[in-house]
VOGU-3710 file (C-alpha; in Angstrom, 3 decimals, decimal comma):
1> xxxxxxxxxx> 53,382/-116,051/-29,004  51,594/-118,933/-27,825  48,113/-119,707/-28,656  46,016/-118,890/-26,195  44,868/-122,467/-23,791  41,377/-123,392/-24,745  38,913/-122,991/-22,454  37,437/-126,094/-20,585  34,172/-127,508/-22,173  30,801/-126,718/-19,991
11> xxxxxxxxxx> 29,189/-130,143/-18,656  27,050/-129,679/-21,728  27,633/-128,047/-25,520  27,151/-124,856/-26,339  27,347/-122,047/-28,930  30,821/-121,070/-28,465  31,785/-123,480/-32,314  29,334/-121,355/-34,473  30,937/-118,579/-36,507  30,532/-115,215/-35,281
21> xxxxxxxxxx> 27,376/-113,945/-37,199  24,760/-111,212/-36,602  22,915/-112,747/-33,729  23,677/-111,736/-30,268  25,787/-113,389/-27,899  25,866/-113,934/-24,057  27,958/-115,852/-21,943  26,307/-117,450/-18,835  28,928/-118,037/-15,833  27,398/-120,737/-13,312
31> xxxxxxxxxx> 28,602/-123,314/-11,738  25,509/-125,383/-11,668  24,929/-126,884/-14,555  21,300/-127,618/-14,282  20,332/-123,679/-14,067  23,250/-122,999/-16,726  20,798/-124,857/-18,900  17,728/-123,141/-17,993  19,322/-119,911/-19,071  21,150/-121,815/-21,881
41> xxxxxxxxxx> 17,698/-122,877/-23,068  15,714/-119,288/-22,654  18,822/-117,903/-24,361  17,390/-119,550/-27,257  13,976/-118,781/-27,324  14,907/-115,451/-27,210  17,188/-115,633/-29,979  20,554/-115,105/-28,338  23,816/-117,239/-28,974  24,807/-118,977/-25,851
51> xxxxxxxxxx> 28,219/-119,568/-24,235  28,592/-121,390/-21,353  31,222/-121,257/-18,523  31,058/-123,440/-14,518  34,167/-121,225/-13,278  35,452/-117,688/-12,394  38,431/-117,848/-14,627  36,810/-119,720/-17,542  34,247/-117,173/-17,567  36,691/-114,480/-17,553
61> xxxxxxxxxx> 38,668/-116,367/-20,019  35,838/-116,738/-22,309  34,607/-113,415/-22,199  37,912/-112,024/-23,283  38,534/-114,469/-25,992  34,532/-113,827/-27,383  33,336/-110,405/-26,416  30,010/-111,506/-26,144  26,851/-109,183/-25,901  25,889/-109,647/-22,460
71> xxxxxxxxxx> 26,661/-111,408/-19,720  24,427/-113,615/-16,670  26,460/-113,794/-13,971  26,596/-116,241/-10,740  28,300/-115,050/-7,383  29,125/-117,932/-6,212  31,911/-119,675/-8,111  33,941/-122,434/-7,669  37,043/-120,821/-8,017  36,622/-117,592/-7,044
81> xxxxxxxxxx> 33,870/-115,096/-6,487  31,441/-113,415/-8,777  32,691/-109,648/-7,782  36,120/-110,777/-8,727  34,812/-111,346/-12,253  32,909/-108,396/-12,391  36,149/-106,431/-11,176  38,610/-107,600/-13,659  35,593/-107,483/-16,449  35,104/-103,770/-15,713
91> xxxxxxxxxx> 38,775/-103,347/-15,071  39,775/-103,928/-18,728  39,146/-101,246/-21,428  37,867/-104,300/-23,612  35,309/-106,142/-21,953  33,878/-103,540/-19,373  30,932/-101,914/-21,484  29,652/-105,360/-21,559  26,202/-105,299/-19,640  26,656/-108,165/-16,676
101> xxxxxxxxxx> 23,475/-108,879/-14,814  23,840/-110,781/-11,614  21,334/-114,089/-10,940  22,877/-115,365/-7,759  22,064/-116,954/-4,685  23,848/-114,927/-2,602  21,935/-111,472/-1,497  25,105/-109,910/-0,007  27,025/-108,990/-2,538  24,376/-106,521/-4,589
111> xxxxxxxxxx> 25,581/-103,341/-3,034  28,991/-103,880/-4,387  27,802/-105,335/-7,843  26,033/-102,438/-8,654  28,683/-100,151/-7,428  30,915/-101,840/-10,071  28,815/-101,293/-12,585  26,262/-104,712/-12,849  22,954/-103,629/-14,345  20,677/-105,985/-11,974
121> xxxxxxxxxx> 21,002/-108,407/-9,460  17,895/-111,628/-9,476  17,778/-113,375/-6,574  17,757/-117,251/-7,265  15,631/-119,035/-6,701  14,147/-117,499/-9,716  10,643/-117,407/-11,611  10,666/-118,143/-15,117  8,855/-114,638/-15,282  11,731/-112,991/-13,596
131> xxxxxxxxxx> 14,254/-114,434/-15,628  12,474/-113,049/-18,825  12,689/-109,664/-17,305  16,433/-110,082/-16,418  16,906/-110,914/-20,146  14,587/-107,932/-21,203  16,919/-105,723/-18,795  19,617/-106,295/-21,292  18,305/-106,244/-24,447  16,859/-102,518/-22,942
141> xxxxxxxxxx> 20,862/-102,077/-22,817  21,836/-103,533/-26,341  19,037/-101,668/-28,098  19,177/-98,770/-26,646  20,553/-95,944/-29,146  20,908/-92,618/-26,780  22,203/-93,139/-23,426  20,515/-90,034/-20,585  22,118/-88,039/-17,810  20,991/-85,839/-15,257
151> xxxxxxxxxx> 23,341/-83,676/-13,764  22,280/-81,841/-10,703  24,669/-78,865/-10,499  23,484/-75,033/-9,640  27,062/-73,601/-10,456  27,415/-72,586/-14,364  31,246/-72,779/-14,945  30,890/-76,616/-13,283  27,549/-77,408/-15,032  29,550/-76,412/-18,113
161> xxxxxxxxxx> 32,954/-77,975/-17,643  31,382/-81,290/-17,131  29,187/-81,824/-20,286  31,995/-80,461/-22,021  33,276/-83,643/-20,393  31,073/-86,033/-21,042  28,978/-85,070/-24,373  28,924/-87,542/-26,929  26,856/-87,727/-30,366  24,601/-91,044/-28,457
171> xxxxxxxxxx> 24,558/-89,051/-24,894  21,936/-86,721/-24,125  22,493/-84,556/-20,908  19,325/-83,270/-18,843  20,835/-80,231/-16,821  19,464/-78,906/-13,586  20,468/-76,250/-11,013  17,932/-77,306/-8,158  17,556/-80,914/-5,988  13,623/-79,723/-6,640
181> xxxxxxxxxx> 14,122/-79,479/-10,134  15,608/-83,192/-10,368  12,748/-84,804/-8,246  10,386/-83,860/-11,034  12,294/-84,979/-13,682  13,024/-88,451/-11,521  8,815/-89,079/-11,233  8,486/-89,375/-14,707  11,714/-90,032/-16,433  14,371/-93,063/-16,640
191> xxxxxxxxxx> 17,565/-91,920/-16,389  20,891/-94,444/-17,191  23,529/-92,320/-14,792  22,901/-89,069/-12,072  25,726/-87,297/-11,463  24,951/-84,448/-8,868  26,842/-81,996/-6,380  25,853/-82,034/-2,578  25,578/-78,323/-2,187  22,408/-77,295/-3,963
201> xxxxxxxxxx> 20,408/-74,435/-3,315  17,186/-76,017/-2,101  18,567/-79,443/-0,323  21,975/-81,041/0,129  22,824/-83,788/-1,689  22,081/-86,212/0,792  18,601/-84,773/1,192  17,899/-85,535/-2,744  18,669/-88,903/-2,582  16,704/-89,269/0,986
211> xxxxxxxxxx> 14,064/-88,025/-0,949  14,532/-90,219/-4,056  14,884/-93,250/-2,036  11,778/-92,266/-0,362  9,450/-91,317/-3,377  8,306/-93,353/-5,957  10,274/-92,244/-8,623  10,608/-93,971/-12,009  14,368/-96,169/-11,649  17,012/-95,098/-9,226
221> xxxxxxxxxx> 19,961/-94,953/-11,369  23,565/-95,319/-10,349  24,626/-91,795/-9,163  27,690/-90,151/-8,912  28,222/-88,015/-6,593  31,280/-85,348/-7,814  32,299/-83,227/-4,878  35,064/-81,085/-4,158  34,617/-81,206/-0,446  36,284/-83,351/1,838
231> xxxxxxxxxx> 33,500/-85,669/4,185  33,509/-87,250/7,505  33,010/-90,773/7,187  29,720/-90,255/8,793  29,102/-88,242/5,909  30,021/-91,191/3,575  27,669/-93,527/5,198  25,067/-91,812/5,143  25,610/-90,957/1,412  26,040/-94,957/0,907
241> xxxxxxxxxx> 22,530/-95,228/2,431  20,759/-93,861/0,035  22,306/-95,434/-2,620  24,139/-98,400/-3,956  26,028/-97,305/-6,471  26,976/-93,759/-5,090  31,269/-92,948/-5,881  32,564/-90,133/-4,256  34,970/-88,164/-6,437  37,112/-84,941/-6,095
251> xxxxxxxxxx> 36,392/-82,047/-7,820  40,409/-81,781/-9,288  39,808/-85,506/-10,454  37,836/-85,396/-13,978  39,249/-88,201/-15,336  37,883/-90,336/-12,352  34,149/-88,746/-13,247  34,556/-89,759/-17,055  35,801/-93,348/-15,838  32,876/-93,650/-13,872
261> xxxxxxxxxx> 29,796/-92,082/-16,449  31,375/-94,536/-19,480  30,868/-97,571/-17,276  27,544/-96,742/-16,409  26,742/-95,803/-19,585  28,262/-99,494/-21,129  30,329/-97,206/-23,645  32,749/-98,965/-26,159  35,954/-97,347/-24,800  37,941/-98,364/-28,399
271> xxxxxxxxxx> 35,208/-96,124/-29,704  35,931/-92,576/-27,742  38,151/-90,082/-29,042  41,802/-90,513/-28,345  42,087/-87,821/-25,877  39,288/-89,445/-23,697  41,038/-92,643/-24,132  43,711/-91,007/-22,591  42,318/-89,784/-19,951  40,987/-93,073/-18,793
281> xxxxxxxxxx> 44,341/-94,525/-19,115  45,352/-92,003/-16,482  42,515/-92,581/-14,377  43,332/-96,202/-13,893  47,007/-95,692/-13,836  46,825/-93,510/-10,531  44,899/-96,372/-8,780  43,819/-94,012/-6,270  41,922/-96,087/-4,009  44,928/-97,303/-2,053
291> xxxxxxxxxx> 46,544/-93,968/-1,386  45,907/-93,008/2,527  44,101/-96,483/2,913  46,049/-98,705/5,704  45,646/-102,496/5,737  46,102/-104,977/8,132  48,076/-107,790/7,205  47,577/-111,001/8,910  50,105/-113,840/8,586  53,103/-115,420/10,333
301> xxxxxxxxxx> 55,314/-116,169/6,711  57,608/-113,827/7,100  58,508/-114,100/3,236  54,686/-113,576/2,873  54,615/-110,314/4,746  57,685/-108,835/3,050  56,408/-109,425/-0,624  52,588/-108,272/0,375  53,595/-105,536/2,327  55,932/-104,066/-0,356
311> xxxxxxxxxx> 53,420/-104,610/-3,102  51,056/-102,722/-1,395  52,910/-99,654/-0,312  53,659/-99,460/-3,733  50,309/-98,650/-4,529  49,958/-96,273/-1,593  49,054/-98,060/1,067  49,912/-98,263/4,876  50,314/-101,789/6,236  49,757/-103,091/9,562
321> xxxxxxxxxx> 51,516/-106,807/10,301  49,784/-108,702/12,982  51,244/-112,478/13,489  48,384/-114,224/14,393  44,759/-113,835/15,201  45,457/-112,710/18,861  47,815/-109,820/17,054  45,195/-109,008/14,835  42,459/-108,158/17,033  44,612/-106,385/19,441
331> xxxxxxxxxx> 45,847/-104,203/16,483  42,045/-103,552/15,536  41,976/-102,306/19,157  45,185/-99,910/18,723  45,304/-98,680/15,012  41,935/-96,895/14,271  42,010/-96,245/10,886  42,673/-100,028/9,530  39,924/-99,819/6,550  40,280/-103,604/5,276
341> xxxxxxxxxx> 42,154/-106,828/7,010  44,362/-109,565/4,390  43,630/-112,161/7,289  45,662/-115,977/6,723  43,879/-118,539/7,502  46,949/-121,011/9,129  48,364/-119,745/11,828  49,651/-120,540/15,210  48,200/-119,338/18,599  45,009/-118,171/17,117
351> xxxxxxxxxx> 44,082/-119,203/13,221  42,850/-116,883/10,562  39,219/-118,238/11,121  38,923/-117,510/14,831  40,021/-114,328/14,527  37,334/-113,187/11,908  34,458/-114,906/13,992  35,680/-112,724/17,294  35,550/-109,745/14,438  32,563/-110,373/13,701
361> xxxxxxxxxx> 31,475/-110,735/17,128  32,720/-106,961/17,650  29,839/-104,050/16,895  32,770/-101,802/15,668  34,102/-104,840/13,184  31,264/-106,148/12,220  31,029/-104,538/8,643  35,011/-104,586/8,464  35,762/-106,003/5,326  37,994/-109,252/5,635
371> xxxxxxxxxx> 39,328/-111,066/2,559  40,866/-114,288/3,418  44,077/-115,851/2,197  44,274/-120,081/2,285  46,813/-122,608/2,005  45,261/-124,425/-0,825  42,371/-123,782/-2,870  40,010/-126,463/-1,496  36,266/-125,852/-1,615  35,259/-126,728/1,898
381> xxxxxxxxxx> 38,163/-124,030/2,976  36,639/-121,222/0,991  33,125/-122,500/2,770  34,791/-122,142/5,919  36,131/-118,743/5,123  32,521/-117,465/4,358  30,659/-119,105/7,271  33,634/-117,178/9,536  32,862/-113,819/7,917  35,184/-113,038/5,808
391> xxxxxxxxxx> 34,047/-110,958/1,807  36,040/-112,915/0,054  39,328/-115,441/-0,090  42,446/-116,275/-2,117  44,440/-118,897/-2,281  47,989/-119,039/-1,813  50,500/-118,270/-3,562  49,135/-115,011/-3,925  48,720/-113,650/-7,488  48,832/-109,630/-7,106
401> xxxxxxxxxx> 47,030/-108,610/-9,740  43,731/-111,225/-8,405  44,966/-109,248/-4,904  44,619/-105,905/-6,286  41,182/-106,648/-8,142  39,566/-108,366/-4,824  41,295/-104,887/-2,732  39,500/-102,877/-5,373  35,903/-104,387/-4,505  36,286/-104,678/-0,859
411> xxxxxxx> 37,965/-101,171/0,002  35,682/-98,920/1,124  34,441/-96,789/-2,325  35,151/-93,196/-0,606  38,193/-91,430/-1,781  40,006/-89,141/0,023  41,279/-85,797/-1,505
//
């Protein structure tokens, strides 16, 4: 096989020569160089290795190759996006216990972030004080020796089945039967995951986290919520309220819950049994989050709209073609259940950009996620894109598996049984 292509040099040198030794490493992915440095520099005063990367795909590239510690993370990227990163980081068995923290510029991306597993998000501009805490976030996550759950379920047999599920020598699980019963725990203890049902004898689920998000309790910590009931999409806003990392599951869908508590947990996954290894194998393989889910597919190739459109009924999908921007907003007016739009940007009649701003113009559209497709990679395009509305963008020719990552962030996070 070929040795893998080295990864471009950062504007300025960093740690990535030294031999791989006992001191900790993190990777810093940032496209300016003048803040790379600040965090290059406190990296060192801290005692931390630092690697150093200005694009999407170096940064993923590097973090592969090095398997560093930790990981500071921009959202804005030259090449692609921040989530995309964070995706295919958390989408590969080797690199996704890796704490990422997010320092970023942009503020609307932190929902998402968390959701996928991101410790923290800093708002830049940053203090020098805050940055110290964003470091002191993760070394919380590299010392840390026992990892805590509190599972909020009143029924035995399920209380049972799922710390039989999750237990683990470094994993200690805080069981309780009442919504009551966690809010006093919450006021005085950090927990690192919450799993918890929505019927509970006291409150629904919903209520708890109303309640959590309205107290003053310790840390809200990314909760799972593991239902076997099937919710309105009212429902699943609301739940999405109260929290940002909140993933609906099915109750016949175990794997999906032990997918979900190792990357909140940042577990080693080469380190779990085989069986659980398995399981998450099986829990990526399904891919559920594209079955029932119909896209609308905006583009007037028609070579484009045949590969796309078989690619994602693959995967489950329904797909919706619209031709140009005119087609696409009259088939957001027909086809109510579109949950995410592939919208090109070149096209005749009405272009890809056009049509997003009208979208976005729309109250029902508004929050509709958009990812856009472009011609050519150009950085004013992907500008363009953004100032239009649209998540996120790729370029052309699509790669599938970048596709398939970006669909994975920008689908809605509720999964149907």
């Amino acid at each position: 096989p070929q040795p893998p292509s080295p990864v471009p040099a950062p504007q300025f040198a960093d740690d990535r020569s030294i031999p791989r030794d006992q001191v900790r490493r993190v990777l810093v992915i940032e496209d300016e160089p003048q803040f790379a440095h600040i965090l290059y520099d406190l990296a060192h005063e801290l005692g931390y290795r630092c690697l150093v990367a200005h694009g999407a795909a170096d940064g993923f590239e590097l973090a592969t190759q090095f398997v560093p510690d930790a990981i500071l993370l921009d959202m804005r990227l030259p090449d692609s996006t921040g989530l995309d990163v964070l995706q295919r980081l958390k989408d590969s068995p080797h690199t996704r216990h890796i704490p990422i923290h997010v320092v970023s510029a942009a503020d609307n991306a932190q929902g998402a972030a968390l959701q996928m597993g991101a410790i923290g998000y800093a708002l830049k501009p940053t203090t020098r004080d805050e940055l110290m805490k964003v470091f002191g976030r993760l070394e919380e996550k590299l010392t840390q020796k026992v990892k805590v759950v509190l599972l909020v379920e009143d029924d035995d047999l399920q209380r049972e089945s799922v710390m039989r599920l999750i237990e683990d020598d470094d994993i200690e699980i805080v069981a309780v039967g009442s919504g009551e019963e966690a809010l006093e725990l919450l006021r005085t203890r950090v927990f690192d995951c919450m799993i918890t049902d929505l019927r509970l004898p006291d409150m629904q689920g919903s209520e708890l986290l109303k309640a959590m998000a309205a107290e003053e309790i310790v840390s809200f910590p990314p909760v799972i919520v593991y239902t076997g009931r099937n919710l309105t999409r009212d429902e699943e806003t609301e739940l999405q309220r109260y929290s940002r990392s909140i993933i609906i599951k099915g109750a016949r869908s175990p794997e999906r819950l032990l997918d979900e508590v190792t990357l909140f947990l940042h577990k080693v996954e080469a380190e779990l049994s085989s069986e659980r290894q398995g399981m998450l194998k099986t829990a990526r393989g399904r891919d559920r989050i594209f079955e029932g889910r119909t896209i609308l597919l905006v583009d007037d190739d028609v070579r484009n709209i045949f590969a796309l459109t078989s690619a994602l009924e693959q995967r489950g999908a329904a797909v919706e073609i619209g031709r140009n921007g005119r087609e696409a907003l009259e088939k957001l007016d027909q086809v109510r259940e579109i949950d995410l739009v592939l919208m090109d940007v070149m096209m005749p009649e009405m272009d890809g950009l056009e049509a997003t701003r009208r979208m976005r113009a729309d109250p029902r559209f508004e929050k509709m996620p958009v990812i856009a497709i472009t011609a050519k990679a150009m950085k004013d395009d992907r500008e363009q894109c953004l100032a239009a509305g649209a998540n996120d963008y790729l370029a052309k020719p699509v790669d599938l598996e970048r596709l398939f990552s970006l669909l994975r962030v920008w689908m809605p996070k509720m999964e149907r049984l």
